[in-house]
MDTraj code that builds the backbone (N, CA, C; nanometers):
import mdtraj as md
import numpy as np

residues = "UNK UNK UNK UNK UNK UNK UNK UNK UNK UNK UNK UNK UNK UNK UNK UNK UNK UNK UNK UNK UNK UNK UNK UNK UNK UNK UNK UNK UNK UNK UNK UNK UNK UNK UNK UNK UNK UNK UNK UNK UNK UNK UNK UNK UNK UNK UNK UNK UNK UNK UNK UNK UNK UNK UNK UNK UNK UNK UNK UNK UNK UNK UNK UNK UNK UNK UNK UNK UNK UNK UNK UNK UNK UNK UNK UNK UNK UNK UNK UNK UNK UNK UNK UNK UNK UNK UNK UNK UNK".split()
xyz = np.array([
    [0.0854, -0.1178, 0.0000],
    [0.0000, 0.0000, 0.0000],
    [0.0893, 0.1231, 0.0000],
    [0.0635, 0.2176, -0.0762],
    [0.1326, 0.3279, -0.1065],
    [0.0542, 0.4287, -0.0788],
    [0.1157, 0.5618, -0.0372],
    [0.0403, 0.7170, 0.0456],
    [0.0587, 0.7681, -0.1004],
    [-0.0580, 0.8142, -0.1470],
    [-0.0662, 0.9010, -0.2349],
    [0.0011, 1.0367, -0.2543],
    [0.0610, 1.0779, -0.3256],
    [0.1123, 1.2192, -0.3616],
    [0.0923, 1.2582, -0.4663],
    [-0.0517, 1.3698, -0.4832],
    [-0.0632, 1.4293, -0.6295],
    [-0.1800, 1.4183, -0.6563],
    [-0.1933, 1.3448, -0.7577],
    [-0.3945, 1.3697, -0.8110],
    [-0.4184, 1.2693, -0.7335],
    [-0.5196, 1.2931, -0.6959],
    [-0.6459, 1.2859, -0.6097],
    [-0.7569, 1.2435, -0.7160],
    [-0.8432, 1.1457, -0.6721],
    [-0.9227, 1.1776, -0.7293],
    [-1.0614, 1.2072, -0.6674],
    [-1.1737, 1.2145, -0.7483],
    [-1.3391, 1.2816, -0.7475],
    [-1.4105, 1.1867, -0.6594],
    [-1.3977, 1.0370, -0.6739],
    [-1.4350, 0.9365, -0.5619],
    [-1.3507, 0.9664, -0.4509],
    [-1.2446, 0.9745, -0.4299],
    [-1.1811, 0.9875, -0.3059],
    [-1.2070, 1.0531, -0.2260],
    [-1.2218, 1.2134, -0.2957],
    [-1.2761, 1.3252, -0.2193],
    [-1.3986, 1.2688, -0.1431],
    [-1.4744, 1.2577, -0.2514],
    [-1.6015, 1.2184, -0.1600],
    [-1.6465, 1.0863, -0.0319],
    [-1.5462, 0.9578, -0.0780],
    [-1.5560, 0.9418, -0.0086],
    [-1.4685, 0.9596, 0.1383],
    [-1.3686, 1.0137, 0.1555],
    [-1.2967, 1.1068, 0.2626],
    [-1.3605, 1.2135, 0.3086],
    [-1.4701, 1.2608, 0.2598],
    [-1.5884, 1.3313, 0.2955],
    [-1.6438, 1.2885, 0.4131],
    [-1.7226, 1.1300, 0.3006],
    [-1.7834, 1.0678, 0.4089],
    [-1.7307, 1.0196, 0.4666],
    [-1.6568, 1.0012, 0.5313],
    [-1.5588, 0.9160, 0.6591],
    [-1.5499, 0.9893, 0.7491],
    [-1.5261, 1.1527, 0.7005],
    [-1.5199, 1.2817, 0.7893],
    [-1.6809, 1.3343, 0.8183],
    [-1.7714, 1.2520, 0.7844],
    [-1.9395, 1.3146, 0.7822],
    [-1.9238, 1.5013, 0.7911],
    [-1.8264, 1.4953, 0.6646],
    [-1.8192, 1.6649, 0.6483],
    [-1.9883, 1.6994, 0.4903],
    [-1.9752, 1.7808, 0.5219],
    [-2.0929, 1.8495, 0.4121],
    [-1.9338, 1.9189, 0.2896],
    [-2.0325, 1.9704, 0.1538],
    [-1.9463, 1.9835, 0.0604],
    [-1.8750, 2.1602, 0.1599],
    [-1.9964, 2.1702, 0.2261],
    [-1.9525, 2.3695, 0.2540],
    [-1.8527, 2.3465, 0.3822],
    [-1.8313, 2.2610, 0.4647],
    [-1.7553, 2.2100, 0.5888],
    [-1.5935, 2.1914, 0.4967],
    [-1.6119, 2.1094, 0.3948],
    [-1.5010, 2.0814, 0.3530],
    [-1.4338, 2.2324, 0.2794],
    [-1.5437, 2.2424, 0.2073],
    [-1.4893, 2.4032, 0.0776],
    [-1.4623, 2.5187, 0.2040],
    [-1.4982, 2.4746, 0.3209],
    [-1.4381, 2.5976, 0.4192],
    [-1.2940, 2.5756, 0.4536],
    [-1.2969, 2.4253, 0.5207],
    [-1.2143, 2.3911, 0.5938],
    [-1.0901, 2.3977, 0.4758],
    [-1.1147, 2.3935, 0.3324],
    [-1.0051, 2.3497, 0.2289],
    [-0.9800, 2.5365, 0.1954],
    [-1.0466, 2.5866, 0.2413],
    [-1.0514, 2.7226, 0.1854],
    [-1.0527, 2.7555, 0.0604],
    [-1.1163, 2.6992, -0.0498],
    [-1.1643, 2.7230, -0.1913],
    [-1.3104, 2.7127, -0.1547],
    [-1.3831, 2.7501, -0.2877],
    [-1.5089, 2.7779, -0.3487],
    [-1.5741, 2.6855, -0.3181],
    [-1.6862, 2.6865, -0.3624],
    [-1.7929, 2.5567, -0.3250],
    [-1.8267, 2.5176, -0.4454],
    [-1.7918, 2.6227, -0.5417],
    [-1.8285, 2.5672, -0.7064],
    [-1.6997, 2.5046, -0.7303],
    [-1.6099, 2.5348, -0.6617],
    [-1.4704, 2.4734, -0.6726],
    [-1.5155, 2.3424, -0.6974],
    [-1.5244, 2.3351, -0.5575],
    [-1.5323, 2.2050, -0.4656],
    [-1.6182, 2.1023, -0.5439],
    [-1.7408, 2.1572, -0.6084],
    [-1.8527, 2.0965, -0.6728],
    [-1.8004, 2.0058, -0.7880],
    [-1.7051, 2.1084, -0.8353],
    [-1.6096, 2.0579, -0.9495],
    [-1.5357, 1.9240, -0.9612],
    [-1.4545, 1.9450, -0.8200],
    [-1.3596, 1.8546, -0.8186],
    [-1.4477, 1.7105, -0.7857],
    [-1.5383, 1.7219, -0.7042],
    [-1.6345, 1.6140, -0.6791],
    [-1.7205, 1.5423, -0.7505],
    [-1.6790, 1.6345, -0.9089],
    [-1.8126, 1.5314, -0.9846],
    [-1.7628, 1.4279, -1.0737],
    [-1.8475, 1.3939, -1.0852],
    [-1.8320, 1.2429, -1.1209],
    [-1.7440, 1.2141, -1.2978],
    [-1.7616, 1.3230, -1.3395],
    [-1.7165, 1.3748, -1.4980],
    [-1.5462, 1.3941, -1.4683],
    [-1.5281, 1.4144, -1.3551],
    [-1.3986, 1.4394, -1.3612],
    [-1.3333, 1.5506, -1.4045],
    [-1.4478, 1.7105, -1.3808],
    [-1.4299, 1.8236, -1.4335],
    [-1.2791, 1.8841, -1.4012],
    [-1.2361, 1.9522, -1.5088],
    [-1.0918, 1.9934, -1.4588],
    [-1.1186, 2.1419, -1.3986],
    [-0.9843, 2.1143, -1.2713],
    [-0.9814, 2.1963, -1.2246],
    [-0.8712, 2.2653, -1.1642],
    [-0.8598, 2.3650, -1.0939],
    [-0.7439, 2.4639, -1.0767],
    [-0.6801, 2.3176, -0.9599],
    [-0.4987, 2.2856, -1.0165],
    [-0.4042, 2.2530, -0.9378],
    [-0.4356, 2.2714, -0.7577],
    [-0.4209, 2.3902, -0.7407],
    [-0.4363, 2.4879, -0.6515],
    [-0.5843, 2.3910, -0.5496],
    [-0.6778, 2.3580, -0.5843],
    [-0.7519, 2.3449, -0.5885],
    [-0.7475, 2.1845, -0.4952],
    [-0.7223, 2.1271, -0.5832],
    [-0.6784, 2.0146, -0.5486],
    [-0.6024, 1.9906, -0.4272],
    [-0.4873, 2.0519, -0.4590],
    [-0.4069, 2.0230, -0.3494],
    [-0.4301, 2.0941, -0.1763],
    [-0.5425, 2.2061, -0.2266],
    [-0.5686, 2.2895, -0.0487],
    [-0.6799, 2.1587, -0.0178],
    [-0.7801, 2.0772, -0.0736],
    [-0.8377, 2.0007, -0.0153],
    [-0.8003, 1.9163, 0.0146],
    [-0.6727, 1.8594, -0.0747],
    [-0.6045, 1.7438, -0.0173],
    [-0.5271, 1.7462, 0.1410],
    [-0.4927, 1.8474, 0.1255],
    [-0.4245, 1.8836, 0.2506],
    [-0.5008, 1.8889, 0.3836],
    [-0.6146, 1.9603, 0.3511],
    [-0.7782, 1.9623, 0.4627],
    [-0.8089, 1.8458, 0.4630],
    [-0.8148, 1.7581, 0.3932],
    [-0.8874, 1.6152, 0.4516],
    [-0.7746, 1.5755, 0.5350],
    [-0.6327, 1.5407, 0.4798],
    [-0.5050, 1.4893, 0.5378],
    [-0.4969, 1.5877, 0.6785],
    [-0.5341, 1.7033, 0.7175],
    [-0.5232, 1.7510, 0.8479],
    [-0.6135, 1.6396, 0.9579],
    [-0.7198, 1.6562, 0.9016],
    [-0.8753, 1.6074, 0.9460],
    [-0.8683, 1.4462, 0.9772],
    [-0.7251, 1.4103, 0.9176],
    [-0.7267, 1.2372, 0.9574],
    [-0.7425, 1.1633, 0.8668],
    [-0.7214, 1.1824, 0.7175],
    [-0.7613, 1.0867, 0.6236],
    [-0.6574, 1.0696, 0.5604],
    [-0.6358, 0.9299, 0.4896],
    [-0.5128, 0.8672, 0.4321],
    [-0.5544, 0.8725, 0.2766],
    [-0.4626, 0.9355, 0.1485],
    [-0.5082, 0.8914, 0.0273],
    [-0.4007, 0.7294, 0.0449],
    [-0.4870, 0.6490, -0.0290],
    [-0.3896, 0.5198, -0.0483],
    [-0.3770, 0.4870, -0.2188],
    [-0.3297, 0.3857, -0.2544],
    [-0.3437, 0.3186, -0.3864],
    [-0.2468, 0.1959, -0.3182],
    [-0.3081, 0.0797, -0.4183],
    [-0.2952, -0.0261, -0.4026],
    [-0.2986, -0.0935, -0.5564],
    [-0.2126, -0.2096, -0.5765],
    [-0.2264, -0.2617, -0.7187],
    [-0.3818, -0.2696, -0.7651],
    [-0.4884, -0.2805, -0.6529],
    [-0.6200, -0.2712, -0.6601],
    [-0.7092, -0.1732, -0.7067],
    [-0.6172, -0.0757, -0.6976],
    [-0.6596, 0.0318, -0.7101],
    [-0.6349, 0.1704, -0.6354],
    [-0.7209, 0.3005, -0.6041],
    [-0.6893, 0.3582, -0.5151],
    [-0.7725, 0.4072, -0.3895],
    [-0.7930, 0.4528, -0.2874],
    [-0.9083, 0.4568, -0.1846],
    [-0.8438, 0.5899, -0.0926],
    [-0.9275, 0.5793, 0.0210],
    [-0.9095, 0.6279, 0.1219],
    [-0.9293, 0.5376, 0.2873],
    [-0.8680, 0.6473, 0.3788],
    [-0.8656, 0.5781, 0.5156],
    [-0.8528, 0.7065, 0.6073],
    [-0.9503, 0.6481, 0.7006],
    [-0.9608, 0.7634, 0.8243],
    [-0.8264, 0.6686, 0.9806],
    [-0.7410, 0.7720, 0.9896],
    [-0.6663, 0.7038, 1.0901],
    [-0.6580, 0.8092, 1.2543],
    [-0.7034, 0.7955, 1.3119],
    [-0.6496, 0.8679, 1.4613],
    [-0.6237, 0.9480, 1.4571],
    [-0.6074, 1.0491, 1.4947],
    [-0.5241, 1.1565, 1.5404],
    [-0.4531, 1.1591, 1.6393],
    [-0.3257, 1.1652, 1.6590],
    [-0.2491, 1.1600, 1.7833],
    [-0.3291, 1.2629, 1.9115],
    [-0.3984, 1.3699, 1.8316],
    [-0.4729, 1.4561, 1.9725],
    [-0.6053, 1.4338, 1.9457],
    [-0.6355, 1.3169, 1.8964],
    [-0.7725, 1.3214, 1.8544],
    [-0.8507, 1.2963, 1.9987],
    [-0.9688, 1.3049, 2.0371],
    [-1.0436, 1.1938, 2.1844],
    [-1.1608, 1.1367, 2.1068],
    [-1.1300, 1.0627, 2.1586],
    [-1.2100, 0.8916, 2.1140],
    [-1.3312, 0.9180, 2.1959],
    [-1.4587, 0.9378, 2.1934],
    [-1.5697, 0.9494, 2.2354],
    [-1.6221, 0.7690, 2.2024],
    [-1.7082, 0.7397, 2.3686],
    [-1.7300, 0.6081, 2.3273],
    [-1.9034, 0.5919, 2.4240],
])
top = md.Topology()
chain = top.add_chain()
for i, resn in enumerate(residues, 1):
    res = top.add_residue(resn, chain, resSeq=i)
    for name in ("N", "CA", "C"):
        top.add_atom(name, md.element.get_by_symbol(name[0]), res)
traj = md.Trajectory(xyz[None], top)
């Protein structure tokens, strides 16, 4: 299993979304781009979009606890701990 560096893709986002039960406006805040940005990068067409773009959300999910992976299988995501995270139980 290999940590992703670079494109990202439109499934990933979303589902690193849902792992984070963030909304598209939680994320387009927390990533600090647009929401039409955001809309962009999330659809399913694979709309192109600003570099820039990409990489501030990638970085906001990866704060938030999420792993990009790829695997000969393919590629995914993973929600891991936070060293200061608290575990509510």
């Amino acid at each position: 299993m290999a940590v992703i560096r670079g494109m990202i893709t439109a499934r990933q986002v979303r589902a690193a979304r849902a792992l984070l039960d963030w909304t598209q406006d939680t994320l387009a805040e927390e990533a600090l781009v647009s929401l039409t940005a955001l809309k962009r990068l999330e659809d399913r067409r694979e709309l192109k979009v600003h570099e820039s773009t990409r990489v501030q959300v990638q970085r906001a999910l990866e704060k938030a606890g999420i792993v990009f992976i790829a695997t000969e299988g393919g590629r995914g995501v993973m929600l891991v701990q936070r060293p200061n995270a608290t575990v509510l139980s």
